[in-house]
Structure formats: structure tokens, C-alpha cells
Backbone as CSV, one residue per row, in Angstrom:
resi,resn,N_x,N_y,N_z,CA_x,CA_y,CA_z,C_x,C_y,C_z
1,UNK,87.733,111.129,93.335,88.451,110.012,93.927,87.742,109.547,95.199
2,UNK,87.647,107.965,95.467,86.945,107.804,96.434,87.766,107.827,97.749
3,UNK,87.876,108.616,98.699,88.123,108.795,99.726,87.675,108.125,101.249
4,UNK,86.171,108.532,100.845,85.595,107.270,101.918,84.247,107.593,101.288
5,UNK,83.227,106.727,101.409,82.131,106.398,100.824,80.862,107.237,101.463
6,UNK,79.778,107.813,100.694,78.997,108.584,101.269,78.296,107.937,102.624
7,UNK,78.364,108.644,103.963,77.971,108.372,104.792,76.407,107.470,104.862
8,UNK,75.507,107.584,104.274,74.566,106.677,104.122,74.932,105.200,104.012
9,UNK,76.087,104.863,103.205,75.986,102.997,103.233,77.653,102.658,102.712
10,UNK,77.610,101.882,102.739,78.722,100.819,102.384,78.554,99.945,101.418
11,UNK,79.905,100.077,100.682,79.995,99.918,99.449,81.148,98.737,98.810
12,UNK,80.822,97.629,98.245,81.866,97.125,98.015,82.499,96.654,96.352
13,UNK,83.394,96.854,95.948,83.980,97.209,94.822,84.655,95.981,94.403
14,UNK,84.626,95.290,93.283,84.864,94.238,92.948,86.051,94.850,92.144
15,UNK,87.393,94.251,92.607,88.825,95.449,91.928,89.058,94.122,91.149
16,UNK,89.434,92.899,91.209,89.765,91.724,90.620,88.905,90.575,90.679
17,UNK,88.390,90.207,89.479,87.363,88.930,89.813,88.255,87.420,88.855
18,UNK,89.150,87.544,88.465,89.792,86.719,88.081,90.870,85.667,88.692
19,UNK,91.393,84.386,88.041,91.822,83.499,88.417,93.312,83.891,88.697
20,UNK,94.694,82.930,89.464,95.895,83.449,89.719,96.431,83.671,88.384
21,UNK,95.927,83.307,87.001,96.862,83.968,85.869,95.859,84.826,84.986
22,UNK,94.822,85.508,85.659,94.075,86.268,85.150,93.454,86.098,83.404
23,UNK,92.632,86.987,83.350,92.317,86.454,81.780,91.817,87.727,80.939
24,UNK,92.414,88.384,80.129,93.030,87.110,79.259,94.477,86.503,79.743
25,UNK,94.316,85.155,79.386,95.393,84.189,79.715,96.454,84.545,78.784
26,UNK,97.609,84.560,79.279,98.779,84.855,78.499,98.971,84.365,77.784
27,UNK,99.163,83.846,75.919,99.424,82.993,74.790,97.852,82.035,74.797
28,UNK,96.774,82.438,75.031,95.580,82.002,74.427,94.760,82.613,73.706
29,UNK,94.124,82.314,72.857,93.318,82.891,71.726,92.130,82.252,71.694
30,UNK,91.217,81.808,72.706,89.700,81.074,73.013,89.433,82.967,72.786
31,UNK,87.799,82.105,72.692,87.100,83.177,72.330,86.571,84.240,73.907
32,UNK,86.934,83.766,74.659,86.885,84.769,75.869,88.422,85.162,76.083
33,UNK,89.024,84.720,75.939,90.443,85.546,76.118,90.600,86.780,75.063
34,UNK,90.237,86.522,73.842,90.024,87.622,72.674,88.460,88.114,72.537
35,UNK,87.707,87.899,73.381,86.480,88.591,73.803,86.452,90.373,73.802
36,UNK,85.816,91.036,73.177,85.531,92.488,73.530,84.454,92.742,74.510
37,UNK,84.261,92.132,75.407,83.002,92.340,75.986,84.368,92.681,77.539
38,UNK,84.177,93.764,77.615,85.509,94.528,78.992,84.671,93.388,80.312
39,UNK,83.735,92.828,80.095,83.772,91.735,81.422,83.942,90.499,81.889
40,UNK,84.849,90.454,80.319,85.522,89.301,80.251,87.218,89.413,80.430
41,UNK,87.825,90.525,81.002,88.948,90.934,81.628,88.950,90.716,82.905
42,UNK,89.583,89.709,83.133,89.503,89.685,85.029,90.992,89.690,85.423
43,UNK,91.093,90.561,86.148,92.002,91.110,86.998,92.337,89.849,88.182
44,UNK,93.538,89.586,88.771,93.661,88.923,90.234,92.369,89.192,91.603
45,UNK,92.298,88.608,92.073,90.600,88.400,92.759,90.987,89.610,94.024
46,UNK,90.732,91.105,94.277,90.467,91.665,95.172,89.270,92.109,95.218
47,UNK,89.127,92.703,96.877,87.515,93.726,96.705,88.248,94.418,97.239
48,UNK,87.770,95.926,97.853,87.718,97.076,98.397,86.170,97.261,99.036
49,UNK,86.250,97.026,100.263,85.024,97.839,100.886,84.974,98.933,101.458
50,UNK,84.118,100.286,101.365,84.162,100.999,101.147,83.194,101.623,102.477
51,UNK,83.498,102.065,103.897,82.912,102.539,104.681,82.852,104.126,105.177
52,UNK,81.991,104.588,105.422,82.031,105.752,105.980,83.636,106.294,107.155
53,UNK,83.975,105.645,107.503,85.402,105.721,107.843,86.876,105.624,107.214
54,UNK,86.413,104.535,106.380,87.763,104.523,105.217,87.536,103.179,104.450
55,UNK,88.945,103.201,103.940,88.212,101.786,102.892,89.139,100.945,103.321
56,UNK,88.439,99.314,103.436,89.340,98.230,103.752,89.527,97.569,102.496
57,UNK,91.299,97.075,101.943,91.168,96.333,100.790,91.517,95.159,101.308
58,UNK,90.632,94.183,100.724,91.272,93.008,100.799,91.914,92.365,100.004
59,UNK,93.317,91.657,100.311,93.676,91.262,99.440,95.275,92.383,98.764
60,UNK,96.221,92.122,97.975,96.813,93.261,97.749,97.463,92.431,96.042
61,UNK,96.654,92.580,95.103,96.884,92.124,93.891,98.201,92.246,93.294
62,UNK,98.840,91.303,92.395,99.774,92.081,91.642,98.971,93.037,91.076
63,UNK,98.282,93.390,90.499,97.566,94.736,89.760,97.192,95.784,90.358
64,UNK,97.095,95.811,91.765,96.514,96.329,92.898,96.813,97.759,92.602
65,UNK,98.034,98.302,92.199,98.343,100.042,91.909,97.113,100.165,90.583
66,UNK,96.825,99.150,89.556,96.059,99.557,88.051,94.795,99.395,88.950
67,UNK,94.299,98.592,89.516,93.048,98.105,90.417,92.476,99.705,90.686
68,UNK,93.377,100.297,91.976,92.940,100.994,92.541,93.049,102.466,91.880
69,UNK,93.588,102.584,90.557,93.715,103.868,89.894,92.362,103.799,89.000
70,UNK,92.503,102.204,88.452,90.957,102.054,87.333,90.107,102.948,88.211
71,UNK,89.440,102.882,89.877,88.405,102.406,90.297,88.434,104.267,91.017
72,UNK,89.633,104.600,90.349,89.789,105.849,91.501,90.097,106.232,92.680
73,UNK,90.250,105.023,93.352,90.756,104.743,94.874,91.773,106.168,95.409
74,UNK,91.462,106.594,96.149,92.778,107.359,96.300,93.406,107.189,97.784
75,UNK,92.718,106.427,98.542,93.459,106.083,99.738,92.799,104.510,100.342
76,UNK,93.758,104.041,101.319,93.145,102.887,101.631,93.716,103.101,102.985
77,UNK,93.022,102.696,103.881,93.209,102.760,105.429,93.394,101.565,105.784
78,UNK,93.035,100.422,105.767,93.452,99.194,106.265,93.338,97.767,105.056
79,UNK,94.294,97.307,105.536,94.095,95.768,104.414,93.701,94.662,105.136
80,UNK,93.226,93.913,104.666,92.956,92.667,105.470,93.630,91.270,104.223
81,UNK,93.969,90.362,105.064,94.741,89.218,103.840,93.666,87.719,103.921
82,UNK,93.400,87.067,103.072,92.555,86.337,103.012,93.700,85.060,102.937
83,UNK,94.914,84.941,102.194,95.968,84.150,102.956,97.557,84.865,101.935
84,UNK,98.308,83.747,101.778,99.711,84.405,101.148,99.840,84.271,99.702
85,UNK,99.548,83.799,99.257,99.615,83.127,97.313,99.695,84.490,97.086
86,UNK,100.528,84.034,95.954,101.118,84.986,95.116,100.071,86.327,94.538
87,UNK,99.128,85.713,93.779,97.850,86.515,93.488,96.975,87.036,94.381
88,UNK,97.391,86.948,95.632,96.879,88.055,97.027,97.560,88.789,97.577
89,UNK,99.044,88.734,97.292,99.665,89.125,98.308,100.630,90.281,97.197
90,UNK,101.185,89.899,95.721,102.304,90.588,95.600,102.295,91.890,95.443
91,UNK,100.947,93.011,95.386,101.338,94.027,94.981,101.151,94.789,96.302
92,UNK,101.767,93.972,97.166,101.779,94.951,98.624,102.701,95.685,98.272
93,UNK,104.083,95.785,97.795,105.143,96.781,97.741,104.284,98.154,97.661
94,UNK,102.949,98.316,96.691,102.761,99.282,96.420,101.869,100.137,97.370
95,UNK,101.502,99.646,98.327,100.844,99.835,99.536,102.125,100.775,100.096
96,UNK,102.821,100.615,99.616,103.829,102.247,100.653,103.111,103.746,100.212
97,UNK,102.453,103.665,99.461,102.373,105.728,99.067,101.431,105.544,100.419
98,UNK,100.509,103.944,100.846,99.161,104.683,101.814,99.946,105.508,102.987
99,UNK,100.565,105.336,103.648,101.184,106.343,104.905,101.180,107.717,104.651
100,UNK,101.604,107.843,103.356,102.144,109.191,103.309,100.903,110.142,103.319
101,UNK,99.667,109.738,102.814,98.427,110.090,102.917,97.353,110.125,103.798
102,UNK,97.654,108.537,104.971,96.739,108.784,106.123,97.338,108.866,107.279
103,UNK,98.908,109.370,107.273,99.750,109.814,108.171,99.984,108.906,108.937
104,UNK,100.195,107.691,108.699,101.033,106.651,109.644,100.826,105.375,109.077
105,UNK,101.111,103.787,109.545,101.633,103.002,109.338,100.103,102.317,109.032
106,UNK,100.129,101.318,107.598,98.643,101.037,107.397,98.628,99.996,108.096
107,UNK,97.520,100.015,108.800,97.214,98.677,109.311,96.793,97.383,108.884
108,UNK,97.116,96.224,109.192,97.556,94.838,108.367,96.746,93.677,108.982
109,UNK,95.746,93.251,108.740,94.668,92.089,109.648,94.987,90.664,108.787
110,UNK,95.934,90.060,109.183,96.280,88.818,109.017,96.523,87.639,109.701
111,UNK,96.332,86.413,109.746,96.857,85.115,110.480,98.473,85.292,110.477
112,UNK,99.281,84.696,111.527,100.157,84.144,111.786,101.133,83.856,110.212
113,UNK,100.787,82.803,109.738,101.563,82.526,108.868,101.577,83.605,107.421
114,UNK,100.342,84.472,107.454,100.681,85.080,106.143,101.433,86.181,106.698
115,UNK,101.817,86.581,107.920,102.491,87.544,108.573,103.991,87.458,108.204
116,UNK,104.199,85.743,108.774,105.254,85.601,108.284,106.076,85.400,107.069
117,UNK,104.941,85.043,105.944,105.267,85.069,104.364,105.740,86.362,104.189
118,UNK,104.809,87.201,104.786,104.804,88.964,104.375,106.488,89.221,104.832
119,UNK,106.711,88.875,105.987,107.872,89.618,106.774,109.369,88.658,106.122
120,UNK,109.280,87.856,105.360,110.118,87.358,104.746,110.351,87.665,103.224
121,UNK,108.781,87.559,102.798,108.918,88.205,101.062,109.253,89.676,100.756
122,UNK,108.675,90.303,101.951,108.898,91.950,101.729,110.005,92.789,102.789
123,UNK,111.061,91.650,103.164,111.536,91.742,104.224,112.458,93.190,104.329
124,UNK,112.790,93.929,103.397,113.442,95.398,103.037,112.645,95.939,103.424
125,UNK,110.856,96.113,104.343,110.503,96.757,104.441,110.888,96.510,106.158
126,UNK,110.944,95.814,106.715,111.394,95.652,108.213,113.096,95.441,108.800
127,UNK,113.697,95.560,107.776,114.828,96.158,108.462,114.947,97.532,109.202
128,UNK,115.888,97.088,110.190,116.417,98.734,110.819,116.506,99.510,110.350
129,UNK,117.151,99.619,109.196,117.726,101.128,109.121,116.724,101.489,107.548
130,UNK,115.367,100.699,107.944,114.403,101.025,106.703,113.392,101.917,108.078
131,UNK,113.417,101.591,108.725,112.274,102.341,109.867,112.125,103.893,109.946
132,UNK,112.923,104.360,109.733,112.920,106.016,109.662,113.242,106.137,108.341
133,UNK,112.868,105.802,107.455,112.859,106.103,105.777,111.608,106.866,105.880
134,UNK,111.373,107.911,105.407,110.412,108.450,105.042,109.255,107.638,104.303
135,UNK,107.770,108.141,104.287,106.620,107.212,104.251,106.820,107.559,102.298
136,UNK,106.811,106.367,101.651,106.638,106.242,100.525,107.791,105.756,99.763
137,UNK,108.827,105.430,100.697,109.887,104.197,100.408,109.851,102.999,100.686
138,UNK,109.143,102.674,101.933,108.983,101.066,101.388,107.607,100.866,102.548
139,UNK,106.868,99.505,102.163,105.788,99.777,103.092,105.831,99.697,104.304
140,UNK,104.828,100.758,104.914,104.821,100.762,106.372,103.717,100.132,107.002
141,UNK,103.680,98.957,107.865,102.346,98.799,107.992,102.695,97.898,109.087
142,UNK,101.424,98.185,110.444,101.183,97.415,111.476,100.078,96.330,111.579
143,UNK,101.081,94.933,111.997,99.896,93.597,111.808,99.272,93.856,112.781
144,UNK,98.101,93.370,112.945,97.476,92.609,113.292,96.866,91.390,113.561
145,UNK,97.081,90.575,114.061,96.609,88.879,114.320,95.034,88.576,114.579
146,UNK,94.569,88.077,113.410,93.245,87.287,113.096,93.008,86.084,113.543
147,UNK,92.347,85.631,113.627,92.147,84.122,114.125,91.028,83.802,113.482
148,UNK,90.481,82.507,113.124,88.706,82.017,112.706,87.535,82.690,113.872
149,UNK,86.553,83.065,113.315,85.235,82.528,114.028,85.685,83.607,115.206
150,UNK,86.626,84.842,115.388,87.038,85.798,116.092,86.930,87.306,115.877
151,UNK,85.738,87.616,116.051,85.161,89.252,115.694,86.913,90.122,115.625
152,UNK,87.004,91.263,114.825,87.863,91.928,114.775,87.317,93.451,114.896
153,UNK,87.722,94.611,115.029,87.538,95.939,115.040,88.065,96.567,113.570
154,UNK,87.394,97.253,112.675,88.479,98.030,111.796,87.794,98.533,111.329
155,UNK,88.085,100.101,110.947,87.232,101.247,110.263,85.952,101.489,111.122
156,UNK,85.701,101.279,112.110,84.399,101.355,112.462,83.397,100.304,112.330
157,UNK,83.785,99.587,111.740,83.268,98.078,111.303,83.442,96.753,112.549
158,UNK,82.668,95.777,112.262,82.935,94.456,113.129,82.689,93.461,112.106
159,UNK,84.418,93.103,111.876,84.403,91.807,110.736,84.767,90.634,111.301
160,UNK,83.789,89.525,110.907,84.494,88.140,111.543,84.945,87.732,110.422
161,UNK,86.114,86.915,110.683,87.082,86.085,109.563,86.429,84.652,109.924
162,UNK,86.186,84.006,109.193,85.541,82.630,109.022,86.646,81.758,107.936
163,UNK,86.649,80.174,108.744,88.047,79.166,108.002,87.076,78.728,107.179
164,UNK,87.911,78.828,105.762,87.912,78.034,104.097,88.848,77.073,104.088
165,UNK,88.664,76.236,103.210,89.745,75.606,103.057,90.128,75.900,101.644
166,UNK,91.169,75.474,100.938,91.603,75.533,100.160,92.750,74.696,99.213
167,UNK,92.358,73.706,99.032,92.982,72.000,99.168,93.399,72.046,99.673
168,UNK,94.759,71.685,100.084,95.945,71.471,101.555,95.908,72.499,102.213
169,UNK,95.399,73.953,101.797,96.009,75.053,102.522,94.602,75.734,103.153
170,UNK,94.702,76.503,104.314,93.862,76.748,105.258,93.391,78.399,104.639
171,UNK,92.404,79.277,104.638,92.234,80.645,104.387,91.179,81.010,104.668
172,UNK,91.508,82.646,104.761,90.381,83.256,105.495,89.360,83.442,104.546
173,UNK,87.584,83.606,104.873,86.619,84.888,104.395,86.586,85.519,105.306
174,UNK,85.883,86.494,104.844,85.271,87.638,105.654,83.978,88.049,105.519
175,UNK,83.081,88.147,107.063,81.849,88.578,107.028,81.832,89.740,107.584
176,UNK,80.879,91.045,107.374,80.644,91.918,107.471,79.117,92.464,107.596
177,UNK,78.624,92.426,108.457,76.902,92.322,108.448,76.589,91.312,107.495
178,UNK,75.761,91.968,106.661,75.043,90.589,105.988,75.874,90.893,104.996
179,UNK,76.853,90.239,104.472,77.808,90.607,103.622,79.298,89.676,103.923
180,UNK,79.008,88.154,102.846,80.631,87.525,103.405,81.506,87.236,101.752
181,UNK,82.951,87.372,102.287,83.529,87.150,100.879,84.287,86.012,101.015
182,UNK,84.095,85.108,100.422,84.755,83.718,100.507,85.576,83.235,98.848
183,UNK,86.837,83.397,98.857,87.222,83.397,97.351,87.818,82.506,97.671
184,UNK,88.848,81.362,96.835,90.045,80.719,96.935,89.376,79.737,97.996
185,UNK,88.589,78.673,97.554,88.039,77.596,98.708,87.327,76.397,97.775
186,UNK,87.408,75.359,98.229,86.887,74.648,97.479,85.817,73.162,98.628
187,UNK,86.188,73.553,99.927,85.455,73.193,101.396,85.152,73.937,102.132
188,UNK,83.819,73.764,102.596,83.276,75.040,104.001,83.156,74.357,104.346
189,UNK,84.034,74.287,105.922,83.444,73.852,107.311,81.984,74.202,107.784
190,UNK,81.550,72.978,108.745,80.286,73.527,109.207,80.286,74.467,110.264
191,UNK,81.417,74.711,110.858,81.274,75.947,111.766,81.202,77.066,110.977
192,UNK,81.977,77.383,109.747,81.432,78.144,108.400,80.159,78.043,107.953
193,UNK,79.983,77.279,108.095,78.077,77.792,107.339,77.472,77.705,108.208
194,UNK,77.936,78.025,109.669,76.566,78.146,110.692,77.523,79.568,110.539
195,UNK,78.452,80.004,110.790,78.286,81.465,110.935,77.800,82.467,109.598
196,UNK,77.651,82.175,108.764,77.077,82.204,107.637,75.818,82.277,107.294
197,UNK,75.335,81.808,108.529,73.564,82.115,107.867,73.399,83.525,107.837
198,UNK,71.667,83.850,107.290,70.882,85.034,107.218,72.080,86.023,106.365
199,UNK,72.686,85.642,105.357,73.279,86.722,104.720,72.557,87.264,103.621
200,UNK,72.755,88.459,103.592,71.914,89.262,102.201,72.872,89.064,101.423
201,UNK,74.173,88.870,100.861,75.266,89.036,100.024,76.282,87.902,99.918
202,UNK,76.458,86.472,99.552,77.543,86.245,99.365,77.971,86.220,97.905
203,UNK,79.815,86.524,98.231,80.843,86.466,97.287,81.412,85.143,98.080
204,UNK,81.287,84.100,96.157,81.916,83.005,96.501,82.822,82.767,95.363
205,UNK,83.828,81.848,95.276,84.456,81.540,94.437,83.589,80.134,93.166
206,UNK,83.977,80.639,92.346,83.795,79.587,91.085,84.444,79.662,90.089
207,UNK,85.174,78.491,89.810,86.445,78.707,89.125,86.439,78.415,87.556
208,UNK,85.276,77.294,87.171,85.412,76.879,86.512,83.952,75.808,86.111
209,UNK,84.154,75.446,85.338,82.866,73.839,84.728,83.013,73.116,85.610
210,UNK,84.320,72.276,85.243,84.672,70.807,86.000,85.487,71.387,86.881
211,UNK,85.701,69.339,87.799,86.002,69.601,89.094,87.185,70.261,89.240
212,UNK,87.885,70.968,90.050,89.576,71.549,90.508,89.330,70.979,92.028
213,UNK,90.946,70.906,92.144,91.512,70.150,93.410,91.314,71.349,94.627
214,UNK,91.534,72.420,93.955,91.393,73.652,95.346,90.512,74.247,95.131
215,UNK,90.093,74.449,94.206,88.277,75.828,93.841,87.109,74.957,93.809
216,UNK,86.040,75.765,94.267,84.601,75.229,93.812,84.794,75.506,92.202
217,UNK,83.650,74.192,91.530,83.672,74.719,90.197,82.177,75.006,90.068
218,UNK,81.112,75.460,89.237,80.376,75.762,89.245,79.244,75.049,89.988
219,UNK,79.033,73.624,89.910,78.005,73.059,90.603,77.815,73.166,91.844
220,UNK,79.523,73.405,92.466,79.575,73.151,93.241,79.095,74.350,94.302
221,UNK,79.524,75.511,93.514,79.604,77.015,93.991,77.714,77.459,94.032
222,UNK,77.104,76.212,93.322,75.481,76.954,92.927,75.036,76.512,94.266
223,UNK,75.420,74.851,94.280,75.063,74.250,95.708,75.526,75.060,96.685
224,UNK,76.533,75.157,97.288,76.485,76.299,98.200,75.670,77.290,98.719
225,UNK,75.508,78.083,97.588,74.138,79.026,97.659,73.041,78.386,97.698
226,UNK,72.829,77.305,97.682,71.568,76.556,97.435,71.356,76.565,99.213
227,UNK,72.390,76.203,99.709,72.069,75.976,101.133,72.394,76.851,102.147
228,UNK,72.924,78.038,101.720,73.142,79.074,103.067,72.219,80.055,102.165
229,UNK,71.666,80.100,101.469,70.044,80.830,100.961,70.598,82.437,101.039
230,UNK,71.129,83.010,100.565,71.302,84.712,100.286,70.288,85.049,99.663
231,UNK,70.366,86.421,99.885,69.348,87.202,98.571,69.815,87.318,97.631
232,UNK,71.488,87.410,97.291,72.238,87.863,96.488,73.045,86.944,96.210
233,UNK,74.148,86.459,95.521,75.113,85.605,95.251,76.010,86.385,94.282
234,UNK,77.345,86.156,94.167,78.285,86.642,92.874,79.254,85.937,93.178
235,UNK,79.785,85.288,91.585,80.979,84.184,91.796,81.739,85.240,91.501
236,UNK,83.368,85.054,92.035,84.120,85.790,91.409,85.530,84.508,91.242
237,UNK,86.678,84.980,91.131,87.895,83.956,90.701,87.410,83.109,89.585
238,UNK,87.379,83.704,88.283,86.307,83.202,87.511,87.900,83.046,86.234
239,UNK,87.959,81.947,85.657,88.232,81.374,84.523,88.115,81.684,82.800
240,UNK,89.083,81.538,82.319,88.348,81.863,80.822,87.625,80.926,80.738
241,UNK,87.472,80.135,81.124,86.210,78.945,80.175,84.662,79.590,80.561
242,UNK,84.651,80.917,81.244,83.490,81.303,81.431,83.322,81.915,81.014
243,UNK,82.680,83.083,79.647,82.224,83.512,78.760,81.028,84.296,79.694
244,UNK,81.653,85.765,79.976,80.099,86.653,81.214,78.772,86.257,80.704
245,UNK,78.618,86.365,79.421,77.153,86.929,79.040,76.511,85.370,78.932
246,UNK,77.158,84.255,78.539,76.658,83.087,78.361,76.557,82.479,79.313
247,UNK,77.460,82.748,80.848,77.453,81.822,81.770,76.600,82.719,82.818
248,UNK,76.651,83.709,82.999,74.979,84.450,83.725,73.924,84.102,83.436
249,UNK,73.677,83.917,81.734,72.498,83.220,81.649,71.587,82.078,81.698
250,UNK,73.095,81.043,82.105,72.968,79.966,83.158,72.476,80.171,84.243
251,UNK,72.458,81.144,84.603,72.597,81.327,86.531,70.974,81.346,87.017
252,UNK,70.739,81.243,88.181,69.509,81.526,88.733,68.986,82.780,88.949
253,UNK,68.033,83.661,88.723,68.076,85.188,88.769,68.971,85.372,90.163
254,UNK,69.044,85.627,91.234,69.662,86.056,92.448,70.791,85.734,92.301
255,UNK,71.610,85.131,91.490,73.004,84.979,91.157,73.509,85.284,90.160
256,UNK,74.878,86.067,90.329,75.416,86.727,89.182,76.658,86.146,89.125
257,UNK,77.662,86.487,87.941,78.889,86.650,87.848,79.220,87.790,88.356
258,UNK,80.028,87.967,89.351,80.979,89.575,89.221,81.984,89.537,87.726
259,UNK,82.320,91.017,88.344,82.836,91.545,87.099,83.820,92.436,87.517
260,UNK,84.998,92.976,86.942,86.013,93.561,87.335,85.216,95.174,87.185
261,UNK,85.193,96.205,88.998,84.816,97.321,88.716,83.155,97.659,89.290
262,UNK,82.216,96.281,89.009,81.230,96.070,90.097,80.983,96.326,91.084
263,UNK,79.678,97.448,91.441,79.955,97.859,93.099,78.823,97.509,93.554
264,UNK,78.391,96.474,94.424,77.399,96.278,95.207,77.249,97.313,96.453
265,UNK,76.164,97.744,97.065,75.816,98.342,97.929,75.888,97.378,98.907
266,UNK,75.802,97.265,100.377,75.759,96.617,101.228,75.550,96.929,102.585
């Protein structure tokens, strides 16, 4: 079970690379929804990074308990939220066993408003007379307040959160040395792609062929990389209309599809 990652490097784990109704799509029968190729299963879009101190997840899937059992996870020390939608946020309930394991309240790196989604949707976990419930009844966990373009502390790490947009709605990435994850966006600010240069690694979103009102779709997601120049690239929030083995071989060598279970070094 991964506990914390061998002291030599950091590791990041692709737990969900799929869209908010994952795929296979519920009542479809395309040939990637009934695909046998296991990398055409995409899970709700999380990672897990994986440091010599502990592991940060981002993100908290509905699948997030199957996520982190597939992958072996056996503890998580801090979460970070990229914003509130449903497919990031709902399987926090299950984030209560972490206390009971790293002996206190997990810590929570979020903006303002997904604080307050959290403290309203999961609100049985912040009542009074839930506070002295023993750790593994409902979740325990201390926010933290993020801001854009504002270095943070966690695990031993220094992550800046950088603003996406996301049609009407505002959301975080996250950079981490040369290493940024940008899912759920379909505009980068230019104060975003100046903090963005010299990366060895981005995770970007690509949702699809044609255009969507809130996701990059593929052209759009190549251009991107075209202009903040990585060594590396991987789309993830990926669509059934994308078929792994046929739409990689679209790609430019330095760009991949992720895949649910994928662990880049970093």
C-alpha cells in the first residue's frame, strides 16, 4: 500500500481521467463505451501526488473510495479542491477513515466559495455535537484558503494554484515544480501562461473533437501545448468519443492521453 512514495522522487497517479458522467456512459453502446481495452474506462478526473511526506489528492471523486483502493492508496494527508462540481467534490464523505490513520483532522486547500459549497453540502460534518464523534464518523478536516498566483505550503511541497476558467465559472490548477494540472477549463489567462512557463509536465484537459462551451476540445488542448512548450503533455477529462489507442495515435510523440491508474514520475 502506498503510504508515501520512495524518498528519491515524486510521483503522480492519474486516479480518474474521465468526463462528469464517466465512461462507459450509462445506456450507450458506441464502440468505446463497450471497448475491452481497460483504458477506455475513465473514472471522474482525480490525481494523487505522491511525495516523500505524504500524498496530496486532488480533487475528491464520487469514485474516490474505488480510486484509491484500485491504486492501493492507503492514506492521504492532504486534499486540495480544484473547484465544487459535483464530479470533484462528492466522494469527500469518504475522506472520514483519513483521521483515524494520520491522527487528526485532514487538511483542506480550497478557495472561499468551494469552502462554502463543502460546509453546506456536507454540513453533518460541522455541526456541534458532530465535533467529538470519534475519527471515522463523519469527515474531519481543516480548510485552508487558496487564492490565484499565491504559493501555498503542503507536505513539504510549494504549490501555486493558478486561475482557469471554466465557462461562467472560475477554477483552480495546480503547479508543482515543473509539473501543472489544469483539468475542467476551456480559457487560460495570460497571467496563467506566464506562470506556466518552463514546465516539464503538463496535465490538461481535452474533452472532446468539437467545440464545448466549458472544456478545451482537442485542437484546442494541442494548441495550448503548442505554446507553453512542455516536454511532456497528457490530456485527461477525456470523453467517449475518444477511442485511447486511435486518438494517441493522433497525437504528437510528447503527448499522450492519460489513462485511469497512470503514474508519471515528476
Amino acid at each position: 500500500m502506498i503510504e508515501s512514495p520512495q524518498q528519491s522522487g515524486r510521483r503522480l497517479i492519474f486516479l480518474g481521467t474521465g468526463t462528469s458522467s464517466g465512461v462507459p456512459l450509462l445506456g450507450c453502446d458506441c464502440s468505446v463505451c463497450t471497448s475491452d481495452d481497460p483504458r477506455n474506462n475513465r473514472t471522474r478526473p482525480s490525481v494523487l501526488m505522491a511525495f516523500p511526506a505524504g500524498n496530496l489528492l486532488i480533487d475528491t471523486t464520487p469514485e474516490m473510495r474505488l480510486q484509491l483502493l484500485r491504486e492501493k492508496v492507503s492514506r492521504v494527508h492532504a486534499i486540495a479542491f480544484t473547484h465544487h462540481h459535483a464530479d470533484h467534490l462528492f466522494g469527500l464523505d469518504d475522506a472520514r477513515m483519513f483521521p483515524k490513520w494520520i491522527g487528526g483532522p485532514v487538511p483542506v486547500f480550497c478557495e472561499d466559495d468551494t469552502q462554502e459549497y463543502i460546509r453546506r453540502v456536507f454540513s453533518y460534518a460541522f455541526r456541534e455535537e458532530s465535533r467529538n464523534w470519534p475519527a471515522g464518523f463523519v469527515p474531519k478536516i481543516e480548510f485552508s484558503r487558496v487564492e490565484p498566483y499565491r504559493p501555498f505550503e503542503a507536505l513539504g511541497q510549494t504549490i501555486l494554484p493558478v486561475r482557469l476558467h471554466h465557462g461562467r465559472f472560475t477554477v483552480l490548477g495546480y503547479r508543482v515544480g515543473d509539473l501543472a494540472y489544469c483539468t475542467d477549463v476551456n480559457r487560460i489567462p495570460d497571467e496563467t501562461f506566464d506562470a506556466l512557463q518552463g514546465l516539464d509536465v503538463l496535465i490538461l484537459d481535452a474533452l472532446r473533437f468539437d467545440p464545448h462551451p466549458t472544456h478545451f476540445h482537442l485542437d484546442e488542448a494541442l494548441r495550448v501545448v503548442e505554446r507553453l512548450a512542455p516536454r511532456r503533455a497528457y490530456f485527461t477529462h477525456c470523453s467517449h468519443e475518444f477511442d485511447f489507442a486511435r486518438v494517441e495515435a493522433m497525437l504528437p510523440p510528447h503527448v499522450r492521453l492519460a489513462h485511469d491508474g497512470l503514474v508519471v514520475p515528476f
